[in-house]
N, C-alpha and C positions, 0 to 999 in steps of 0.2 A: 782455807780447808777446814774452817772450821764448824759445826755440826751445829743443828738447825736451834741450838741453845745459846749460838754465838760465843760458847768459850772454846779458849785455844791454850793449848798447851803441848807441853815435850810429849806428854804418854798420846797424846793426838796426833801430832805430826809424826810421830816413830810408827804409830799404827797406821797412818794414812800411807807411809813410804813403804811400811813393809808390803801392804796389802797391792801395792802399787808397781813392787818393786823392780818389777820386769822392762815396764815401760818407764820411771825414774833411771834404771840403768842406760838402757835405748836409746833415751833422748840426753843424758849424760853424753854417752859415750859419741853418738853422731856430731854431738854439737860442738866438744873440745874438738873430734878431730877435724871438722869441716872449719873449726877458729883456726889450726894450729896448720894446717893445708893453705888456707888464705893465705896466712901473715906470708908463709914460707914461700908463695905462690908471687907475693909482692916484692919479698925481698932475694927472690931466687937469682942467680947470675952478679950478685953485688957483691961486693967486698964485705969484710966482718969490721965494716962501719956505719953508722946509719947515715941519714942524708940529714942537709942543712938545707933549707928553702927559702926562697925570698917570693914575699908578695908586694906589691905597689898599689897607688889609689892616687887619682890624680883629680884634683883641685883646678877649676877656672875660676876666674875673678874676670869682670867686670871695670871701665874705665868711669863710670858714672853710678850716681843712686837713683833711686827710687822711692817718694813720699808718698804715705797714702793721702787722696783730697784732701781729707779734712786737715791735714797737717798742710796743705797749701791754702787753704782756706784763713788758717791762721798768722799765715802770712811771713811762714819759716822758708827761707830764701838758699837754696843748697848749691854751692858750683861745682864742676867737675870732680871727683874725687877720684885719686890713684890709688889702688892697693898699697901699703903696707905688706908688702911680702917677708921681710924679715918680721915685723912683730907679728904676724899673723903664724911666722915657724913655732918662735918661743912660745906663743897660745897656744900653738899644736903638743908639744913638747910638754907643757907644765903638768903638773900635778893635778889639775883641778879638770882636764879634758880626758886623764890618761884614765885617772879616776874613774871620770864617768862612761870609758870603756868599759871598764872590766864591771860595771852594772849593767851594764846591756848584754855583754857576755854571763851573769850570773848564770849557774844552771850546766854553762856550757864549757866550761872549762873549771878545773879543778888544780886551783892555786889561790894563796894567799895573797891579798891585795896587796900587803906592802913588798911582798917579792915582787906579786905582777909590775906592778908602776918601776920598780928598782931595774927590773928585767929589760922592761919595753925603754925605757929609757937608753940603756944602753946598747938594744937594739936596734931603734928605729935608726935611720936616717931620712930628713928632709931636703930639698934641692930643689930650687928654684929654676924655670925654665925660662927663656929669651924672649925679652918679648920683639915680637912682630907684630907691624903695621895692620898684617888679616887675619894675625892670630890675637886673642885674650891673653893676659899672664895666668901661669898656672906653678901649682906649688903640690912634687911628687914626695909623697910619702910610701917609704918604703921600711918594709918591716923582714929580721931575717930571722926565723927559727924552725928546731929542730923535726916538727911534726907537720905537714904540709897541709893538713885542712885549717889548724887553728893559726896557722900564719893567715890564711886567706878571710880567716872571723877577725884575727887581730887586728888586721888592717883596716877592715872596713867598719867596726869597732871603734877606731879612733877615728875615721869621717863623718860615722854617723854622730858620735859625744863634739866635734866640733863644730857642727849643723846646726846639732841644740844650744851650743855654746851660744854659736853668731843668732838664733833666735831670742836667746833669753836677752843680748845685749841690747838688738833693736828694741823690746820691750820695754828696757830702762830707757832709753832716751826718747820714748813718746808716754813719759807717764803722765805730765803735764797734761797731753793733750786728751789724756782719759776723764781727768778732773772737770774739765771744761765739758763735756759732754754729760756729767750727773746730773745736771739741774734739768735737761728734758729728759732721760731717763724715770729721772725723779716724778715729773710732771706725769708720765705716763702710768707712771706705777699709781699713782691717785686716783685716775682715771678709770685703768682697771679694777684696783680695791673697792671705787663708792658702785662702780657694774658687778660684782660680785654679791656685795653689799643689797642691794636691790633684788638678786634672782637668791640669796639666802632668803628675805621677808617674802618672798612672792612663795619659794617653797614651804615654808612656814603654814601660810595662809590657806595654800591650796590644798598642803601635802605631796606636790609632785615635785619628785627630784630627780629621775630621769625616764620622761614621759615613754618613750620607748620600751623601756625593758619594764617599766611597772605595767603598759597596755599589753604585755606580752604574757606577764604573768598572769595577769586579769582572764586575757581570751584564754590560756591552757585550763585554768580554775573552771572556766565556763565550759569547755570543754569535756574538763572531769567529772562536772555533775551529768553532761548531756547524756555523755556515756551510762555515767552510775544510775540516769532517768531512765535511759532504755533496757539495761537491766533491769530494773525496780517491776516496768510495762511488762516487758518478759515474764517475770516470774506472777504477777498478775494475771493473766492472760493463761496460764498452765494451769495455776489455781482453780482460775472459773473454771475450766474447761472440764479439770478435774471433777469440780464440782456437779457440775452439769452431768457428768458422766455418770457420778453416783447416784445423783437423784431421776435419772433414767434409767438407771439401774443396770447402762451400756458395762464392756467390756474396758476396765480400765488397764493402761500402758503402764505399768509401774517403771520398767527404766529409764519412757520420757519423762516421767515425773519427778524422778531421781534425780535426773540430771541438772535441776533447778530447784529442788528441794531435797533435802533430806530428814529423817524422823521419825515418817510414816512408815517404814518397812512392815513393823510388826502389825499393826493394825489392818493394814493393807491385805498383807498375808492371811488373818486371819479372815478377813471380806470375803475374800479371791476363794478360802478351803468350804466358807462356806456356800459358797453358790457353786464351789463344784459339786458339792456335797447334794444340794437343791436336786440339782441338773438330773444327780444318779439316783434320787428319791422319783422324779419326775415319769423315770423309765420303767419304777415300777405301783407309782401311785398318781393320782389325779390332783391337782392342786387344791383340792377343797379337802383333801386326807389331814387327820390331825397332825399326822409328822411335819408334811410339808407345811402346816398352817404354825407348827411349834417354829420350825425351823426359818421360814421367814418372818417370824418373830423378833430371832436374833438377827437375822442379816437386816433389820429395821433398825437395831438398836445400835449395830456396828456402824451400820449408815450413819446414823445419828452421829452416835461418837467422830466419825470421818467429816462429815459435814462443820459439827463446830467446830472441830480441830483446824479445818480450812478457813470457816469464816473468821475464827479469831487471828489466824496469818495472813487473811486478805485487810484486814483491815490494821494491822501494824503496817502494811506495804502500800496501801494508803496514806497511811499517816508519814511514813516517810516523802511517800513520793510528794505530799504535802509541804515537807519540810524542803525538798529539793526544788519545788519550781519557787518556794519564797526567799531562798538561798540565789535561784539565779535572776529574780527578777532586781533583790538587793546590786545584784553584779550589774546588770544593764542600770540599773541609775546611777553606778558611778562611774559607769565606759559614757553615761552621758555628762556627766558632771565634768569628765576629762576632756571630752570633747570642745566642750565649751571654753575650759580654758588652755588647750594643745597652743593657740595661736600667739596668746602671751607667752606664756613658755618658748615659742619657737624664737618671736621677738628679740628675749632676752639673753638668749642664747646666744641668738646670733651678733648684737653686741658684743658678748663675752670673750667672742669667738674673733672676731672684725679688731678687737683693740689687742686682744694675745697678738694678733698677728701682726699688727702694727707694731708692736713690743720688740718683737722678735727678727722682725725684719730691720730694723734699725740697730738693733744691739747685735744681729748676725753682719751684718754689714760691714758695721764699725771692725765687729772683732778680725773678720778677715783682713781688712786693712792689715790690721795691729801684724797678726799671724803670716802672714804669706808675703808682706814687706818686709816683714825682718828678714828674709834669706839676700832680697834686693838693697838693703841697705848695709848690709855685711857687704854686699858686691861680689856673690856666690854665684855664679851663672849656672855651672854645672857638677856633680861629680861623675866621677868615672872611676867605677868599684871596679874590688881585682876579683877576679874570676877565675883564674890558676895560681899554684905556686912555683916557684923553678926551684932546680937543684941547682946549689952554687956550690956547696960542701959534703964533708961527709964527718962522721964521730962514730965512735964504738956501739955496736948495735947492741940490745939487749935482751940477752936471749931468755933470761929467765923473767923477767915481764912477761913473755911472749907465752911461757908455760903458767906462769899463773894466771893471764887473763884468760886463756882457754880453759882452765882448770875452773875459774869462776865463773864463762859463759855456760858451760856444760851443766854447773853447778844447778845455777839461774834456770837453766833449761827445764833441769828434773824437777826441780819444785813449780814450776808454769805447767808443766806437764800433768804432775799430778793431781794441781791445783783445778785444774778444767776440768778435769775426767771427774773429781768430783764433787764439781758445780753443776755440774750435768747428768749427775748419779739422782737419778727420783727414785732409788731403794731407802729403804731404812738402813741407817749407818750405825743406830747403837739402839738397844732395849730402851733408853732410856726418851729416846723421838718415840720410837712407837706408842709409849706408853702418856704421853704428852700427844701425839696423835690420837687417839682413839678416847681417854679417860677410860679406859676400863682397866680392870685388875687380870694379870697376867695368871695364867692357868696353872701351867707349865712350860718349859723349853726343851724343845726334841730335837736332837742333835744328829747331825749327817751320821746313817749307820755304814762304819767302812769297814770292822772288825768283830771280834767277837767280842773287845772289852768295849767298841761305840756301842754294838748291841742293848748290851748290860747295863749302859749308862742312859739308853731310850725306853727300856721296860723300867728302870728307875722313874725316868719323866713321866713316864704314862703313869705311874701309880702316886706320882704327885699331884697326879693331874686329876684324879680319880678323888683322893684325900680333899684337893679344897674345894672338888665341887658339892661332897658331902659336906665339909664346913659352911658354905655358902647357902644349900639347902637345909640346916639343922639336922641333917641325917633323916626328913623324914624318907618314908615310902612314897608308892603309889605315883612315882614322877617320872614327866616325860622330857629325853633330855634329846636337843638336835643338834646336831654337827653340822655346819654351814660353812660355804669357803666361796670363793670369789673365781676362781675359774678353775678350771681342772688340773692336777699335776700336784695338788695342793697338799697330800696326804693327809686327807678329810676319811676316806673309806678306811686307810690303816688304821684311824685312831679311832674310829667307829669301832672297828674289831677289835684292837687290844681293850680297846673301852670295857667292851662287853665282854672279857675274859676275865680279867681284872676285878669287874663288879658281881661276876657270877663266882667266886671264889672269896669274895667275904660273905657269903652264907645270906644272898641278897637273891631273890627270884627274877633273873634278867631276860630280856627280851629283848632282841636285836632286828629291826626291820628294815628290808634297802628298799626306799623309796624315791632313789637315783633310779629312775621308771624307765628314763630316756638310754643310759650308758649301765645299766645294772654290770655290776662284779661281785659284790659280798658271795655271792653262792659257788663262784670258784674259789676261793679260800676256804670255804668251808665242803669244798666235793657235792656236792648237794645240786639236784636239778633243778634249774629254773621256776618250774612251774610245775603246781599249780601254787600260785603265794598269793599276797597279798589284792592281788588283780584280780583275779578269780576268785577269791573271799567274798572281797565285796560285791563283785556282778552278781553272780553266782550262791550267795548266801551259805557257802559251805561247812561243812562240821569243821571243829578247830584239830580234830586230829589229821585231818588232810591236809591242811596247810602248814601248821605249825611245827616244825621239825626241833628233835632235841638233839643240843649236840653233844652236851655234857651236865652235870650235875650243874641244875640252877641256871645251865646256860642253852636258850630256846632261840629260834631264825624263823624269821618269815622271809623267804626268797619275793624278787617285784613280780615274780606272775607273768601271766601273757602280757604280746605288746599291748597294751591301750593306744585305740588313737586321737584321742586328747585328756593326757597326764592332768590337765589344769582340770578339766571336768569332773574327774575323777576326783581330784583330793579336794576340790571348791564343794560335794556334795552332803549332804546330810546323812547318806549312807554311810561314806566312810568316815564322818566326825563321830557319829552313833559309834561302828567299829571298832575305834583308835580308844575310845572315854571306854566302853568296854572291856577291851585288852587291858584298858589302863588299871583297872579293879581289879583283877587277878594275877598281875604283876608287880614286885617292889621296884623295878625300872625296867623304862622302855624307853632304847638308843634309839633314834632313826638316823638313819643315812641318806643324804639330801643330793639332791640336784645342786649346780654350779650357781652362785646366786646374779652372774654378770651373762648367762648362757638362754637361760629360761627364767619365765618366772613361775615354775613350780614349788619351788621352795618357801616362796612369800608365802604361801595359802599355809604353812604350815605352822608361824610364827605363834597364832592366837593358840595354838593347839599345844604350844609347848611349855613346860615349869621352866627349862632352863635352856638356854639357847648358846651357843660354843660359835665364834669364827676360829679359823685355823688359818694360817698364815704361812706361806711358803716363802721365809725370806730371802732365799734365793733369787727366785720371779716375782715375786708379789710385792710393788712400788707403792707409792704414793697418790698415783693418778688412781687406781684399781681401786685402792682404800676407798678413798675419797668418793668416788663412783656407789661401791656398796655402802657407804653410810646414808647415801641422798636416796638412794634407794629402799631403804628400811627406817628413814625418815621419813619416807612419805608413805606408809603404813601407819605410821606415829610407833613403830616397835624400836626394840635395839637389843644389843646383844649383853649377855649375863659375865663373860668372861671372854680371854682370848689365848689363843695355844701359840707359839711359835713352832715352827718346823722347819726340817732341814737348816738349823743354827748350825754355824763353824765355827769353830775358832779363831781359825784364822782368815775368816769372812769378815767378823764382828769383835768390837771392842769388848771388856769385862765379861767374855761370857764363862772364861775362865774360871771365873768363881764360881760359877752354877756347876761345870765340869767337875771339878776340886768338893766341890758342896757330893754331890754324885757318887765322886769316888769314896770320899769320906763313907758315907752311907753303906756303901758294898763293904768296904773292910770293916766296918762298928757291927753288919750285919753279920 
């Protein structure tokens, strides 16, 4: 549970459980009593004793052994061999099998080795069974305790440590014959080493070390440039065409031309103003007129300017595409040069490949012998694991185990529970991720308003909020500040408005505009009609006392006007950037209120236009996907934002926000 700086601590987990605490209690309270229901459920209709259990495991043995070849090979002569059933009890029994029980159990039961072994000793009983003509002898191991599953591990716990026992014995008594077999091991590992030896000098020489994945990288590299070639042809092929266009003096496509170059906007623009310019001269003079004869003057000179400006970019994309077919032609002579040697490589390989396996199939061979004889030479045919325990007793149950393992499931429970909820929480968990999120500098913090003293404590924020964006601008005039937010519900329009209450009351000429086109509200908080505002301004060319309404001293609204039907064309135009730089001279601030930035993109158009720019955050809804979303977003305009506001902060939502509260109150009573 610990928060995206990976530290944990008490003041963490207290706020993770408080905040949690409903569902920590929940799965608390479900899980003791669905433990404390079980237990009661198992031991219901019993006596106030617990149960004693017995598990068994039963052992066959074999009348004869089992050599691997190679040990008959060397001419070791074996007769009949009988089990040892009594020594084979006391190996069952000793220390050094019982031992290696309770490591196989490690994990799974929870006792001290020297009790376990002291325990099971006096536990167990072995018994040897009768032997018959059609039956094997076999040797039952029986184990009797308290707890009925771990009787059932115990048991087969000391079958499985005596398995390994009678493996590791086999092992000792064929080591001789391991010896005997090093010198062609030996022999072959030479073999392999000087073929190794040879595909090192052969790579050396060639450079190829694994022909595959170096021809692979080869053809994607060739691939890369083919691509990067037909881009290069592309953007050539526009050029001319462009080119062409000018010097026939056709009708040129500026956003096909865009779309593979950029640079020429201005230049262009001014082409295009002049030959509209021509066109309207044309309607009312002759082309042999001195105007039109000035005037194509300049569209010769623009031409000019446009022409070298192409020809010096056609001929850098030249020179590249230059560089690129002598880049791929480099690649084909060394997909030939590989070629030529793929077949020694292959060759060598396959050696490599042909003696491993020869290696391996002999030392695999061997080893199995070694491994899957040893159970045949113990003379271990089969076991037969226990699979229940029975009751044969009983002892005093324990009731208060019973209360504190349910006390400790339920425990286990609350922290698993909280533990998920927020692993899977994509909010911001403290000020201090978002601020590690974002890298920007926090505004202010605006607090859920539930009373009149949270009120007091949000017109606080807001005039904090107000102070650092003047610290941040050196207090000049003349700027335009935007409030931006990530989807709706964000309290972007509130703080718009207290914004501009706030800045029209330190003796600052403000000016509040809702240019939220799509969803307008600012002009219900302020009583004030719709229209005619900003929409109407700009179409319309209207005096500023129509539109611009006062609502108080220093403090002026422009309402968003009729609907528009397309917001984006409107604020992308020249008219209203004219407009907005206008207002902006006879105003010491101008707030605008923006469109959702994950909704539309009317808001982007507004970025270049602003001094300072504000997200606002609704930590409530507003996660981590949303951020993330609006930053790639305003990255690829190349902008970003000047500061950031929190809103709707709780208390007891959020860690340390206490101190900003405390900070707040302080403020009101010094005030």
């Amino acid at each position: 549970m610990a928060s995206k700086t990976d530290e944990f601590d008490i003041k963490n987990l207290l706020f993770y459980i408080k905040r949690g605490r409903k569902l920590f209690l929940a799965s608390f309270l479900l899980f003791s009593l669905a433990t404390i229901s079980f237990q009661l459920f198992i031991l219901s209709g019993k006596s106030d004793r617990a149960i004693l259990y017995q598990a068994s495991v039963k052992i066959n043995f074999g009348n004869f052994s089992y050599l691997p070849i190679i040990m008959q090979k060397l001419g070791v002569d074996v007769n009949e061999i009988k089990p040892d059933l009594d020594l084979e009890a006391k190996i069952i029994k000793s220390d050094q099998v019982i031992g290696q029980a309770y490591e196989i159990l490690d994990g799974k039961i929870n006792y001290e080795k020297k009790w376990f072994i002291e325990n099971v000793k006096n536990s167990i009983s072995i018994s040897k069974l009768d032997e018959r003509k059609d039956k094997e002898n076999a040797i039952l191991i029986t184990i009797s305790w308290t707890k009925k599953n771990e009787a059932v591990m115990i048991a087969n716990a000391i079958a499985d440590a005596y398995y390994e026992f009678s493996q590791k014995r086999f092992k000792d008594e064929i080591t001789r014959a391991l010896s005997m077999v090093e010198v062609a091991l030996s022999s072959l590992e030479s073999i392999l080493s000087q073929a190794y030896l040879d595909f090192a000098t052969f790579s050396s020489q060639t450079g190829i070390i694994d022909a595959k994945y170096q021809i692979k990288l080869i053809f994607d590299s060739l691939q890369n440039l083919k691509d990067k070639l037909r881009e290069v042809e592309v953007k050539i092929g526009v050029l001319q065409n462009f080119l062409s266009a000018v010097e026939s003096k056709r009708k040129i496509d500026v956003s096909e031309f865009a779309i593979v170059y950029d640079g020429f906007e201005k230049i262009i623009e001014d082409y295009e103003n002049l030959q509209i310019k021509r066109a309207e001269l044309l309607s009312f003079y002759t082309e042999k007129h001195p105007k039109v004869i000035a005037l194509d003057n300049q569209i010769s000179q623009v031409a000019d300017k446009i022409k070298k400006r192409i020809q010096f970019e056609l001929e850098k994309l030249k020179l590249e595409r230059k560089s690129i077919l002598s880049e791929i032609e480099e690649i084909n002579k060394t997909i030939y040069n590989l070629s030529n040697q793929f077949v020694s490589y292959l060759q060598k390989r396959e050696r490599i490949d042909l003696i491993n396996s020869l290696f391996e199939n002999y030392y695999e061979s061997f080893m199995n012998a070694t491994l899957l004889g040893g159970v045949k030479f113990s003379m271990i045919s089969g076991i037969e694991k226990a699979e229940f325990a029975y009751e044969v007793g009983k002892v005093r149950k324990n009731l208060s185990w019973i209360i504190f393992l349910s006390f400790m499931v339920g425990l286990i429970a609350g922290f698993i529970s909280i533990y998920i909820k927020e692993l899977f929480d994509v909010r911001f968990r403290d000020i201090g991720e978002v601020e590690d999120f974002f890298k920007l500098p926090i505004l202010g913090i605006l607090n859920t308003v539930k009373d009149d003293s949270s009120l007091s404590s949000f017109k606080l924020g807001v005039d904090g909020i107000k102070i650092n964006i003047e610290l941040l601008t050196m207090r000049k005039n003349n700027i335009i500040i935007s409030v931006f937010s990530s989807g709706s519900g964000e309290g972007k329009t509130t703080l718009t408005y207290e914004l501009a209450k706030i800045f029209s009351k330190s003796q600052r000429r403000t000016l509040l505009i809702d240019l939220n086109l799509r969803h307008s509200e600012l002009h219900l908080k302020f009583g004030t009609e719709k229209s005619p505002g900003i929409v109407d301004a700009v179409i319309y060319n209207l005096e500023e006392e129509r539109f611009i309404k006062q609502i108080d001293e220093n403090l002026y609204f422009i309402p968003s006007g009729v609907i528009h039907p397309s917001p984006s064309t409107l604020l992308s135009s020249d008219e209203f950037r004219n407009f907005l730089l206008n207002l902006k001279n006879k105003f010491d601030c101008i707030i605008l209120d923006t469109s959702p930035l994950l909704e539309v993109s009317d808001a982007l158009l507004l970025f270049p236009l602003s001094d300072f720019k504000i997200l606002v955050l609704n930590m409530k809804i507003t996660g981590k996907i949303q951020s993330h979303r609006v930053i790639s977003i305003v990255n690829q305009i190349k902008s970003g934002f000047d500061g950031l506001v929190l809103n709707f902060v709780d208390e007891e939502a959020m860690p340390y926000v206490s101190y900003y509260v405390q900070k707040y109150d302080y403020g009101k009573k010094k005030n």
